[in-house]
C-alpha positions as CSV (number, residue, x, y, z in Angstrom):
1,X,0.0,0.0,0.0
2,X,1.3,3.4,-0.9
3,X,1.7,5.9,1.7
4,X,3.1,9.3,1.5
5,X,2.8,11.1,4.7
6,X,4.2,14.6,5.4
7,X,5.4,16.5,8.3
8,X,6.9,20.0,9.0
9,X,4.0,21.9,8.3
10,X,2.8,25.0,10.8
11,X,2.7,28.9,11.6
12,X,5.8,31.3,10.9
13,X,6.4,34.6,10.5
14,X,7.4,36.1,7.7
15,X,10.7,35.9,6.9
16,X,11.1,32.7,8.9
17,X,11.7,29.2,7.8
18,X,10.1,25.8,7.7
19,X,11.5,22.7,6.3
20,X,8.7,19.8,5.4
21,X,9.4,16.9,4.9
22,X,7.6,13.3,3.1
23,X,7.5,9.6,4.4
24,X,7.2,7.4,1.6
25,X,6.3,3.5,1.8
26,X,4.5,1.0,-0.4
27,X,7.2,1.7,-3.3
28,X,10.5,1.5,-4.8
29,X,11.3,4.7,-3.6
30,X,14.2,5.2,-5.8
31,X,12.1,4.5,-9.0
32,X,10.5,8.0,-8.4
33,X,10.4,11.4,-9.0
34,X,9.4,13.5,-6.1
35,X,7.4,16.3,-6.1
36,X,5.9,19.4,-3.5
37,X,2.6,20.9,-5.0
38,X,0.8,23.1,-3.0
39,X,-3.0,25.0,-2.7
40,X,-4.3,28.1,-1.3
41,X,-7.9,28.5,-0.3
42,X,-10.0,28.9,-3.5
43,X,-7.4,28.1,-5.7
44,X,-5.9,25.5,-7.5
45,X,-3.0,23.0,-6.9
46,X,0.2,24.0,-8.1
47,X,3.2,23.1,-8.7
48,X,6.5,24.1,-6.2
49,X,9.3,21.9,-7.0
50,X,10.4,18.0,-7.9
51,X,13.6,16.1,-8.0
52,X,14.6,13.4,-10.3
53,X,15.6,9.9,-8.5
54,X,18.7,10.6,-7.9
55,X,18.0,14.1,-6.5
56,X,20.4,15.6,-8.9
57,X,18.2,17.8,-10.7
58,X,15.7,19.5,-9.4
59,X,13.2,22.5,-10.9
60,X,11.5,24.8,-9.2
61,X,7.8,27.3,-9.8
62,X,9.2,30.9,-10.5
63,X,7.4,32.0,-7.3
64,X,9.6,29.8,-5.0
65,X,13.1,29.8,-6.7
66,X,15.4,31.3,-5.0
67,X,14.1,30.5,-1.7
68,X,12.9,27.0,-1.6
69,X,14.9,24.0,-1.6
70,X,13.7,20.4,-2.6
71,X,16.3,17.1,-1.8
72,X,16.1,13.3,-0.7
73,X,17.6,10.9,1.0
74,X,16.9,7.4,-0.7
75,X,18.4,5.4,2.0
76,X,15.3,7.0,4.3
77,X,12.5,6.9,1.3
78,X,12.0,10.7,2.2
79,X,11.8,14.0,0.2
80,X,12.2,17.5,1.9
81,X,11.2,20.9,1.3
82,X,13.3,23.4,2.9
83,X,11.6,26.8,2.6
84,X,13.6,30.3,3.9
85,X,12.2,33.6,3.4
86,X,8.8,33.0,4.0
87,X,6.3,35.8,3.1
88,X,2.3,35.4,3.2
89,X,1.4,34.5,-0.4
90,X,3.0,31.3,0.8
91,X,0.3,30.3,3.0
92,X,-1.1,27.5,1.4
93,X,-1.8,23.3,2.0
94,X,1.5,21.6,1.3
95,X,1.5,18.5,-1.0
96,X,3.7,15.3,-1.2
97,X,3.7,13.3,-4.9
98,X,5.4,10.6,-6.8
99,X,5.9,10.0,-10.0
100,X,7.1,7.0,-11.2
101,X,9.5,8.1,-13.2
102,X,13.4,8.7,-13.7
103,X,12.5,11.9,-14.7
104,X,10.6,15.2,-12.9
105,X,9.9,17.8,-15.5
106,X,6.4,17.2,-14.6
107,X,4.2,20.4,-14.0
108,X,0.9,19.2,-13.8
109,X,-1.2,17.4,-11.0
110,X,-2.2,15.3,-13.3
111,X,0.9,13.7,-14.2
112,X,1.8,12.2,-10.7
113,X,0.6,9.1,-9.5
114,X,0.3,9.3,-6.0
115,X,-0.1,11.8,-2.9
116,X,0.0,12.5,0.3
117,X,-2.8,14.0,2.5
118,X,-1.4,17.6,3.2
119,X,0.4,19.5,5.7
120,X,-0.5,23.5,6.4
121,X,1.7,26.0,6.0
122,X,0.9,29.4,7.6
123,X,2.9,32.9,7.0
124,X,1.7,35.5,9.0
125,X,2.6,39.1,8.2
């Protein structure tokens, strides 16, 4: 059974940092790209960042580059999010997803198989 479960989420001001990470299970972890979407109240689920298998490539949404940081450790099947200058328009639900795939150039919800349930992030000003 796949399982993806995050951790890390909660309040910060802005400025401050969080790091989140993802559990993964059920899967051959290193198969996989890993990926952080994320959604803000009344809006969609988009994209932050994904790293291939090997974790050595990575991309990153404009909004986030620069200040986010995506790795993981395939001995521990877990992906993290590292996320420094915080600022408000970050507040949003924090997403886990795999892919399986060797590659992570994938933008869309809709191309990843599997997620995880969500951890809240919240920036206050």
């Amino acid at each position: 059974q796949v399982q993806l479960v995050e951790s890390g989420g909660g309040l910060v001001q802005a400025g401050g940092s969080l790091k989140l990470s993802c559990a993964a299970s059920g899967f051959t972890f290193s198969n996989y790209a890993m990926g952080w979407f994320r959604q803000a109240p009344g809006k969609e689920r988009v994209f932050v960042a994904s790293i291939i298998w090997s974790g050595s490539r990575m991309y990153y949404a404009d909004s986030v580059k620069g200040r986010f940081t995506i790795s993981r450790d395939n001995a521990k099947n877990t992906v993290y999010l590292q996320m420094d200058r915080l600022n408000p328009e970050d507040t949003a639900v924090y997403y886990c997803a795999a892919v399986e795939s060797y590659l992570a150039r994938y933008f869309s919800e809709h191309d990843w198989n599997y997620w995880g349930q969500g951890t809240q992030v919240t920036v206050s000003s």
